[in-house]
C-alpha positions in Angstrom: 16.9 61.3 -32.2 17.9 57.9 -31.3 16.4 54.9 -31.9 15.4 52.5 -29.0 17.6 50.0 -28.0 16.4 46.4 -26.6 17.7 44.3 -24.6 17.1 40.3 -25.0 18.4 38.2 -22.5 20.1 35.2 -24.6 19.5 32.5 -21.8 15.6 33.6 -21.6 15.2 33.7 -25.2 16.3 29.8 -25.2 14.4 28.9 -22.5 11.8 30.5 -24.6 12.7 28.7 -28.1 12.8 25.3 -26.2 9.3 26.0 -24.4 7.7 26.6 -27.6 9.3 23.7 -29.8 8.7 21.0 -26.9 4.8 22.2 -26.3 4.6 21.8 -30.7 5.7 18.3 -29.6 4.6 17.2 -26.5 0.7 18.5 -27.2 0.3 17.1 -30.5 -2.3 14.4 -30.9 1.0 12.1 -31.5 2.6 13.4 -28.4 1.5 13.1 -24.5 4.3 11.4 -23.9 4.6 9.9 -20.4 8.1 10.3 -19.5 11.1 12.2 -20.6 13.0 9.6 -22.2 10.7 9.3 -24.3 10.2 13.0 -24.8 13.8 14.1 -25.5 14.6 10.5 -27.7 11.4 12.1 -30.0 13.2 15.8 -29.9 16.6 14.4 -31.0 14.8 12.5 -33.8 13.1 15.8 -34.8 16.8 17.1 -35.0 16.1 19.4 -32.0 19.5 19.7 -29.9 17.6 19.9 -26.5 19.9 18.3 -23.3 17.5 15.4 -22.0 18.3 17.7 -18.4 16.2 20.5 -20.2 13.3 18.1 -21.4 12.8 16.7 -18.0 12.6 20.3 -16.4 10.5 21.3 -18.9 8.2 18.4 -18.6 7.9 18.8 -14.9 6.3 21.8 -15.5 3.7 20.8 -17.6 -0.1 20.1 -15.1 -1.2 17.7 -17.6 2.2 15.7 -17.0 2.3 16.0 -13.4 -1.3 15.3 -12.7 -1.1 11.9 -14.4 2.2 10.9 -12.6 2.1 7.6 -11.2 1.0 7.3 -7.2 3.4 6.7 -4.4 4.6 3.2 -3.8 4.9 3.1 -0.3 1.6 5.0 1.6 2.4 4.0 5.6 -1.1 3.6 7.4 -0.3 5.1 10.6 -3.7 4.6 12.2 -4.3 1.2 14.8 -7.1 -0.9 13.4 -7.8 0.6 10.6 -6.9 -1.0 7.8 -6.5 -4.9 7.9 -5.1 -7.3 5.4 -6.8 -11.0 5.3 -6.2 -14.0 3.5 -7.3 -18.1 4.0 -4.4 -20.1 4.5 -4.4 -23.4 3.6 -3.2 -26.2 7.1 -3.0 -29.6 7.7 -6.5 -31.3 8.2 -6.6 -31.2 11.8 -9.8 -33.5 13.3 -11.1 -32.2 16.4 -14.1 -34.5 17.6 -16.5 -34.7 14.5 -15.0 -31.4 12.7 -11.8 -31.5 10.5 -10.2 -27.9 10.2 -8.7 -27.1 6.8 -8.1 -23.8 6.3 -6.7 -20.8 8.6 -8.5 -17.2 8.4 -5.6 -15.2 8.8 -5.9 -11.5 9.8 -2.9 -8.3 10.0 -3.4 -5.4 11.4 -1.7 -2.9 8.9 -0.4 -0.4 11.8 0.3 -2.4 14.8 0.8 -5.9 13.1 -1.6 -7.1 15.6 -2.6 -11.0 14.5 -5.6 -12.7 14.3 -6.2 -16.3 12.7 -9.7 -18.4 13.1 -9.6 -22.3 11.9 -12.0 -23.3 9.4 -13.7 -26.4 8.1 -14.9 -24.9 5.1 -13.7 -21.7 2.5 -16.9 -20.5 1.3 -17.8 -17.1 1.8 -20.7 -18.0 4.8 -17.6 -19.9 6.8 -15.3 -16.5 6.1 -17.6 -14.3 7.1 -18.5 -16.4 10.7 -15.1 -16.3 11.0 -14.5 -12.9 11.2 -17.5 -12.1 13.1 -15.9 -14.7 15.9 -12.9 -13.5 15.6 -14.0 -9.8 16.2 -15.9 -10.6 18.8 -13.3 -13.2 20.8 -10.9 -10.0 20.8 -13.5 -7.5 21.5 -13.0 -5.5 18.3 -15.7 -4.0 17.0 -16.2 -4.3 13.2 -17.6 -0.6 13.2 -13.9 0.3 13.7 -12.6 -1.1 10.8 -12.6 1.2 7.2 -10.8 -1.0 5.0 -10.5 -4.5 4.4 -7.8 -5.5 1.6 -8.2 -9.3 0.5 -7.3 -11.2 -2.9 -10.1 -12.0 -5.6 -10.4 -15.1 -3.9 -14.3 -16.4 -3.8 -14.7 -16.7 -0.5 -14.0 -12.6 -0.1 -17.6 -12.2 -2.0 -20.9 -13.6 -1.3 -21.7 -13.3 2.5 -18.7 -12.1 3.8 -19.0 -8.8 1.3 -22.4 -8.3 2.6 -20.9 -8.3 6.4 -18.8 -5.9 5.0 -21.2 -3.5 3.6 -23.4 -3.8 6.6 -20.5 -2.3 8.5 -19.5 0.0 6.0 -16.5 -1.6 5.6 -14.5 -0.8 2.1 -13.3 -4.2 0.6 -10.0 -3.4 -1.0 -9.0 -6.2 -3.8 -5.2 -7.0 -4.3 -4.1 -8.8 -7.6 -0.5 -8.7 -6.7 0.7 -10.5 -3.8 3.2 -8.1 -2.7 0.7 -5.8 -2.1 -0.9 -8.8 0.7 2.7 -9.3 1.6 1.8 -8.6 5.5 -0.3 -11.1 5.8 1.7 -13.4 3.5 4.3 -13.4 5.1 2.5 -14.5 7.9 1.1 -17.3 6.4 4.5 -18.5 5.8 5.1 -18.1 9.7 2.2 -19.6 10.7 3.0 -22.7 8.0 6.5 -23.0 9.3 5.7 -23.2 12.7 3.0 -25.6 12.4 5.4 -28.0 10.3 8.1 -27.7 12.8 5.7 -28.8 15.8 4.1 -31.5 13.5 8.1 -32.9 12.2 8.9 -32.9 16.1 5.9 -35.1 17.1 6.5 -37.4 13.9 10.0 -38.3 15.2 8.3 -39.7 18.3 5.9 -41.5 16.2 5.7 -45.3 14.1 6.9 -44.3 10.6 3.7 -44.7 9.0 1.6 -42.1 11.4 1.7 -38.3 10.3 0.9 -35.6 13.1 -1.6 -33.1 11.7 -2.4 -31.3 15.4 -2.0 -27.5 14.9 -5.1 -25.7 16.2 -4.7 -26.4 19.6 -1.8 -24.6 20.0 -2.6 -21.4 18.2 -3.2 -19.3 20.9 0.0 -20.6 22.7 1.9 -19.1 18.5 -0.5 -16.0 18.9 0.6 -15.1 22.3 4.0 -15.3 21.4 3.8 -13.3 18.2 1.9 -10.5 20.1 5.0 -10.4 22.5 7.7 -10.5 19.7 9.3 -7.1 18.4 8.5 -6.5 14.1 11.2 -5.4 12.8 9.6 -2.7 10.5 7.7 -0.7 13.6 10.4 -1.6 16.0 8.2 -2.9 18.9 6.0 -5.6 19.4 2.4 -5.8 18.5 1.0 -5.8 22.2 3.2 -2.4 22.5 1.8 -0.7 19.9 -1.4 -1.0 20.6 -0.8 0.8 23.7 -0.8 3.8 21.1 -2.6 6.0 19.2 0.0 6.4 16.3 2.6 3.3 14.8 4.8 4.6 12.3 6.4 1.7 10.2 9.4 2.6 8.4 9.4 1.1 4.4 10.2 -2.1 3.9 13.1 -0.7 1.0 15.1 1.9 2.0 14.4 5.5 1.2 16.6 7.1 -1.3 17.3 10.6 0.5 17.7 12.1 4.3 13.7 11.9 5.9 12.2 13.9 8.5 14.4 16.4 10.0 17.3 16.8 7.5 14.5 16.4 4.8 14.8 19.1 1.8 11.2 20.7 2.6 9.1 23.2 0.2 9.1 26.9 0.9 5.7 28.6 1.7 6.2 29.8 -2.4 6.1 26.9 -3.6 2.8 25.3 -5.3 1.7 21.7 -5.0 -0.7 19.2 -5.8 -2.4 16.3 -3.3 -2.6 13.0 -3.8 -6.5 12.1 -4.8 -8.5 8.8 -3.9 -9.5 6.6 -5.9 -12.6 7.5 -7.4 -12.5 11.2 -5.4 -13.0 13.0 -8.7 -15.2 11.3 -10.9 -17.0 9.1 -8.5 -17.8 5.6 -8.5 -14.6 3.0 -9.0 -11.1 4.1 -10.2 -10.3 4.1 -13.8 -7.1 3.6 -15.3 -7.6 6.5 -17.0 -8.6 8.8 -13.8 -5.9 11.3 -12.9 -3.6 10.7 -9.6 -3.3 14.2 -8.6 -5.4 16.8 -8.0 -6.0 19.3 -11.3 -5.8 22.3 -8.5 -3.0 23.7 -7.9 -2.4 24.7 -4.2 0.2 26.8 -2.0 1.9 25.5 1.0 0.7 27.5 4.5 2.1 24.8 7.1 4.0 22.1 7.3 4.6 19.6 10.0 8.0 17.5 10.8 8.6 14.8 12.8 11.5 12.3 13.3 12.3 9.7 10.6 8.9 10.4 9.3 8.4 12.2 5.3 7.6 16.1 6.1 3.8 16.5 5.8 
């Protein structure tokens, strides 16, 4: 009688031997390391001759890895007043009868890049939050339309102008980086340079030892002019776009990869995970130590493509 004969695949039985010897690393209390540099440089120090290609696929594998990845940079808000970036930009004093205006209240609409900017004699939080309700109410959008606010940890965010907020259920979103506020920084800088380039123009007309410090008088004329001015990131102007339901900006860096049609899309086999809010999970503020992604793993069942826009 012969004896049975098996067959091991050589290639599988690698696959396996690597499996096992990177999970004896990876999930020891030592271990959880974050990326696969770092994963395959402590392999070759344990005298392991892994390929860092074989790490990284391995690693990409792993939920606890992949649930903990860091979130997208780029997230385009696609929706028209929605989400609004603020900021108080410091002007020129400007004296207008008895009231001398200090500070600009400058507002961008995420989507449409709509603008919005309310002088101010004072940068408490009471003069903020007057200022948005007149500026809401002099373009005849209501605040209950609004979900998210995104300001820096300046003082005058808090105090009266968070309790506005919270009366209208509107989420104030913090920044402590400036690119993350670079909408609305950048058009500080536009509103800045114009008003210095009226203000040098009327100077040259003037005695040497008067200054020009008129800039609120012509805002609306700016305004009007911005609204009616293609940006270059939606390609369209701001009066345009709100004409529509959707404005789909394109990044501000280029994408590394063909998008929308020609995009590489998952098959219906394929499993996924979704992007979580902050907070969705465990409740209350985010944590840095709160996962990304969701600990469920899903399956695709549609998908929807449109032009020069990532495959959702």
């Amino acid at each position: 009688m012969h004896e049975p004969v098996i067959f091991i695949d050589s290639q599988k039985a690698r696959e396996l031997d690597i499996s096992i010897d990177l999970q004896k690393i990876y999930y020891h209390p030592s271990g959880y390391q974050r990326t696969s540099k770092k994963l395959y440089e402590i392999s070759h120090n344990a005298r392991f001759d892994f390929t860092f290609a074989k790490v990284q696929e391995w690693l990409e594998r792993q939920l606890l890895h992949l649930i903990h990845k860091p979130r997208p940079r780029y997230i385009p808000c696609a929706i028209l007043m929605k989400v609004i970036q603020a900021d108080l930009c410091y002007m020129p004093h400007d004296k207008i009868g008895n009231k001398i205006y200090k500070y600009a209240l400058t507002c961008v609409d995420v989507a449409s890049r709509t603008k919005w900017v309310c002088p101010l004699t004072e940068r408490d939080s009471g003069s903020v939050a007057k200022g948005f309700i007149k500026l809401f109410k002099f373009y005849n959008f209501p605040l209950t339309q609004l979900e998210t606010l995104q300001t820096d940890y300046g003082p005058e965010f808090y105090g009266k102008c968070e309790e506005l907020m919270i009366k209208y259920n509107v989420k104030i979103n913090r920044s402590k980086s400036k690119k993350r506020q670079g909408i609305v920084e950048r058009f500080n800088r536009t509103l800045q340079e114009w008003a210095f380039f009226i203000q040098d123009a009327v100077e040259l007309l003037l005695p040497p030892i008067e200054r020009c410090r008129d800039w609120v008088t012509d805002l609306i004329i700016f305004l009007e002019k911005l609204d009616n001015t293609v940006t270059r990131l939606i390609d369209m102007s701001p009066a345009e776009a709100r004409k529509l339901k959707h404005v789909y900006a394109i990044s501000s860096k280029p994408r590394y990869g063909p998008m929308g049609y020609d995009e590489v899309r998952l098959t219906y086999s394929d499993s996924v995970l979704y992007l979580l809010n902050p907070g969705e999970l465990e409740g209350g503020r985010r944590r840095v130590t709160d996962m990304n992604w969701s600990p469920q793993i899903y399956h695709i069942k549609e998908s929807l493509i449109q032009k020069n826009q990532p495959v959702f």
